[in-house]
C-alpha positions in Angstrom: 98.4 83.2 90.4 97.9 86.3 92.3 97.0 86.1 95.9 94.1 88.0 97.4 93.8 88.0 101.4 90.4 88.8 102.5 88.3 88.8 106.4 87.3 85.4 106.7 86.1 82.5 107.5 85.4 81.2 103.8 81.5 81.9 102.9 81.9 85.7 104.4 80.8 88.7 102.6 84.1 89.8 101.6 84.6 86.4 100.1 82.0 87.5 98.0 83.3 90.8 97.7 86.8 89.5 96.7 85.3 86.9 94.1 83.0 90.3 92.2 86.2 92.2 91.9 88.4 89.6 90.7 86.7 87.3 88.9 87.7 84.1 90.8 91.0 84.0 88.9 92.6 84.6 91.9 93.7 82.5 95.0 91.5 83.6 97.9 93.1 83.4 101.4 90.7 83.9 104.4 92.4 86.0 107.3 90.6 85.6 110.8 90.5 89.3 111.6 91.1 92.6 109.7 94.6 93.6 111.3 95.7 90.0 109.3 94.6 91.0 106.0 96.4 94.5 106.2 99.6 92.5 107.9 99.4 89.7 104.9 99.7 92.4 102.0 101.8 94.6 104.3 104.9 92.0 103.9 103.9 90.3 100.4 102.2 87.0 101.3 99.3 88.5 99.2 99.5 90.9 96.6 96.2 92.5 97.5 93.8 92.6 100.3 89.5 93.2 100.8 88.2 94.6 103.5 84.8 95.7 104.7 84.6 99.7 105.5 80.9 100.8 105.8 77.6 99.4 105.7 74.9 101.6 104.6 72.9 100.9 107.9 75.3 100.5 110.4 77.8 102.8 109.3 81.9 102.5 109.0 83.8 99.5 110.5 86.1 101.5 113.0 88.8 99.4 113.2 88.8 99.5 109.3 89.5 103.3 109.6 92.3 103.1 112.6 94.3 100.1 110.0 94.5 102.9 107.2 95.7 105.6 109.1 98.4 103.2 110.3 99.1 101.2 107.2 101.2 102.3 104.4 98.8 100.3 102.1 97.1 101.9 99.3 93.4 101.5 98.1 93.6 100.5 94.7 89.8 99.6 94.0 86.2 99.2 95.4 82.9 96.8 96.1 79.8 98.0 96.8 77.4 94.9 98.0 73.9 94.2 98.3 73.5 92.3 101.5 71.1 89.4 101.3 70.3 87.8 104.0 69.5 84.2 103.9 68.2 81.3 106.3 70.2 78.3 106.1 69.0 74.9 108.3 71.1 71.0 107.2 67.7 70.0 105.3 64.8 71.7 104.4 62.8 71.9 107.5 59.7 73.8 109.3 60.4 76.9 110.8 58.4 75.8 113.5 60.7 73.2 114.3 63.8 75.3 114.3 65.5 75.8 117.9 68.1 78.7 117.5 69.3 80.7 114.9 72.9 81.5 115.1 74.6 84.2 113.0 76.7 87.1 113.1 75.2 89.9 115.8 74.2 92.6 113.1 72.6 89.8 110.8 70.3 89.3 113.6 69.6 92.4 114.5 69.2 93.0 110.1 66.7 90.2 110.2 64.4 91.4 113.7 61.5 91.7 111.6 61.7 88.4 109.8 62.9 86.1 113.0 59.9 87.7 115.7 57.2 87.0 112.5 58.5 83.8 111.7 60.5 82.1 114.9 59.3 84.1 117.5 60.7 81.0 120.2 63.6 80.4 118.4 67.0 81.4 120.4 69.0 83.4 118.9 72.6 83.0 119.2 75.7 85.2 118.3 79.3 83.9 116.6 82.1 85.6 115.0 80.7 85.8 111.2 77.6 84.4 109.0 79.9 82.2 107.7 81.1 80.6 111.0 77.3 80.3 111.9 76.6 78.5 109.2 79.1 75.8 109.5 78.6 75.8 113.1 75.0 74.1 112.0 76.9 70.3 112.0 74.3 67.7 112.5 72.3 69.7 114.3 68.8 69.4 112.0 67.0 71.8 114.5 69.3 74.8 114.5 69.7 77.3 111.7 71.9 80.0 110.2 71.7 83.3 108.9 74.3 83.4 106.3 75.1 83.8 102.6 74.3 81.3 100.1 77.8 80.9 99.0 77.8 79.8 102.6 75.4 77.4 102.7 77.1 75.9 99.0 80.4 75.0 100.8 79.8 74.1 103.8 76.5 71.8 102.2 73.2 73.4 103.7 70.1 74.5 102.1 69.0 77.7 101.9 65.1 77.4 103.3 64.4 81.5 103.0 65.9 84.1 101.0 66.5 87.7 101.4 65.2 88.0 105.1 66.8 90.9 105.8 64.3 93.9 107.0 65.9 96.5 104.8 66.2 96.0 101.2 68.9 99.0 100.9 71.8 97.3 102.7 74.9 97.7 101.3 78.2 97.3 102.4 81.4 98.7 100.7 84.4 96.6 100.4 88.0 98.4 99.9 90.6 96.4 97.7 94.1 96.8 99.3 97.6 97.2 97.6 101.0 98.7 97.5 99.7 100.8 94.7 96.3 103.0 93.7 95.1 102.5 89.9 95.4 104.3 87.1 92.7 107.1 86.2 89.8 105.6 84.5 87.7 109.0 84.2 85.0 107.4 87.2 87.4 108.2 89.9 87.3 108.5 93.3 90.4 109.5 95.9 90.1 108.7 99.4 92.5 110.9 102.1 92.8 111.4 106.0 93.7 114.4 107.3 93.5 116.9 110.3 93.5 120.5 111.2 94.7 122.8 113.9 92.1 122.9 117.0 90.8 126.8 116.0 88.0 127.9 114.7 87.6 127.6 111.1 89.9 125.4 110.4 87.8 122.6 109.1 85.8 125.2 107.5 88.9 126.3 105.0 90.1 123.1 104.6 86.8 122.4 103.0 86.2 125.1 101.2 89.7 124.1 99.0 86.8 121.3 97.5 84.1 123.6 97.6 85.3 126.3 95.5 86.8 123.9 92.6 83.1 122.2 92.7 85.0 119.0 93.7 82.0 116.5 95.1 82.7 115.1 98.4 81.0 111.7 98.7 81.8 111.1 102.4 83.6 112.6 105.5 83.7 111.4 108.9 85.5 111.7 112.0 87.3 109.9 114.0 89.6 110.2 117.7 93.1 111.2 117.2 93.5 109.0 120.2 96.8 111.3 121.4 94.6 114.2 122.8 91.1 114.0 123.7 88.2 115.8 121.7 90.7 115.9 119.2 89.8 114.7 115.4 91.1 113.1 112.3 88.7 113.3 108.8 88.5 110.3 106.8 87.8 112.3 103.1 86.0 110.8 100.0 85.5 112.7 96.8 84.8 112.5 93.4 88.1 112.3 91.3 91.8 111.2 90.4 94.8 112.4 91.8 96.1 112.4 88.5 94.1 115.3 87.7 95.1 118.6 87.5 92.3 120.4 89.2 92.6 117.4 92.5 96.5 118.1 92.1 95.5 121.4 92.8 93.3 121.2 95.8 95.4 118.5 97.3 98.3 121.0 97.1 96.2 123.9 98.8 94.8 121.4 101.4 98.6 120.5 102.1 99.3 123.7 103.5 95.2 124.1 106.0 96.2 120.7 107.7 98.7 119.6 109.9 98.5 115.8 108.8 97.3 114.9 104.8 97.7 111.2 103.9 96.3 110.2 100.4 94.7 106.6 100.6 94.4 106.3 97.3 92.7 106.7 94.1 90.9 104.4 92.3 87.6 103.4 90.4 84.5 104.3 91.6 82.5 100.9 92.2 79.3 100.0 90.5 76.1 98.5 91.7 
């Protein structure tokens, strides 16, 4: 059975993430941070890996970004998924009644609206993951979670609200981590990293290799070399296979604008 290493504890997100992609037919190994996932299918104790990389409202997961430009790991496929937020108590109970809420810091701050409405006294407590709130609940009948409902099914809690969260369009996208990218499907996308000379222009023409083959770049963002300050790496995103001829081609002409080109990876574009 293949083995899939993904940020845990079990009930997580990416446990969900992990299950869409694969099915189930998999066995799921929960890693307690995201440099354990990458090590795990770095030296073969899994043969693939899932990883959060951006939420829609918060934006990337930074240290997600740094492990790629470090790893030798390929992305080899995609998850984009709908975050619902859910409140989780032992046993049906009164919200009135409910003491603290515990959950993950940005699942509190995705639920404001819903917890000053609704539990206005209620302290609010943060720990590591939803997941880790949830089964943090115990035999505590006056504390709650806010968590996933695959969550609440393992570690035996009711849900007692659904979809709390304030924004309806959150998303989070889930990389799937392997030695090798797939093989062109015809809905590709190839992710890179590169960087450019510190002169002006230079990000302009390393562009403009996309822009003038009508290639549609889907996301780019920044980050700190971290070896000279004010000094950038791009993280790159666009719309085809590296298969292709015509991405061959502008791969090959980026090659020779940047002073560092790493290809991630292509791979299926996910689908909501």
């Amino acid at each position: 059975m293949v083995k899939v290493a993904y940020l845990g504890p079990r009930g997580t997100f990416t446990e969900q993430a992990a299950i869409s992609y694969f099915n189930k037919n998999v066995e799921l190994i929960p890693c307690h941070d995201l440099p354990e996932v990458f090590m795990a299918v770095s030296t073969g104790f899994s043969e693939f890996g899932v990883v959060p990389v951006e939420n829609s409202i918060e934006g990337s997961v930074n240290i997600a970004l740094d492990l790629l430009l470090e790893s030798e790991l390929k992305i080899s496929g995609e998850v984009e998924l709908r975050i619902e937020h859910n409140l989780i108590a032992r046993e049906p109970i009164d919200l009135s009644k409910i003491e603290a809420v515990a959950s993950h810091p940005q699942a509190l701050a995705q639920c404001r609206n819903f917890l000053r409405r609704n539990l206005p006294k209620a302290e609010l407590i943060e720990v590591g993951s939803t997941a880790a709130a949830v089964k943090a609940i115990g035999e505590n009948n006056y504390i709650a979670a806010i968590g996933t409902e695959l969550a609440a099914k393992i570690y035996g809690m009711k849900v007692i609200a659904k979809n709390i969260e304030d924004n309806p369009n959150n998303f989070t996208r889930f990389l799937v981590l392997g030695h090798m990218d797939a093989s062109p499907t015809g809905k590709d996308k190839t992710s890179i990293i590169f960087s450019v000379v510190h002169a002006p222009g230079s990000l302009y023409e390393a562009l403009g290799v996309f822009a003038r083959r009508r290639i549609n770049l889907t996301k780019i963002e920044s980050r700190p070399t971290r070896k000279k300050p004010w000094e950038y790496i791009f993280y790159c995103d666009f719309e085809g296979h590296r298969a292709e001829r015509l991405i061959q081609e502008a791969l090959e002409e980026l090659k020779e604008k940047t002073i560092l080109l790493k290809i991630l990876g292509s791979y299926q574009r996910a689908r909501l």
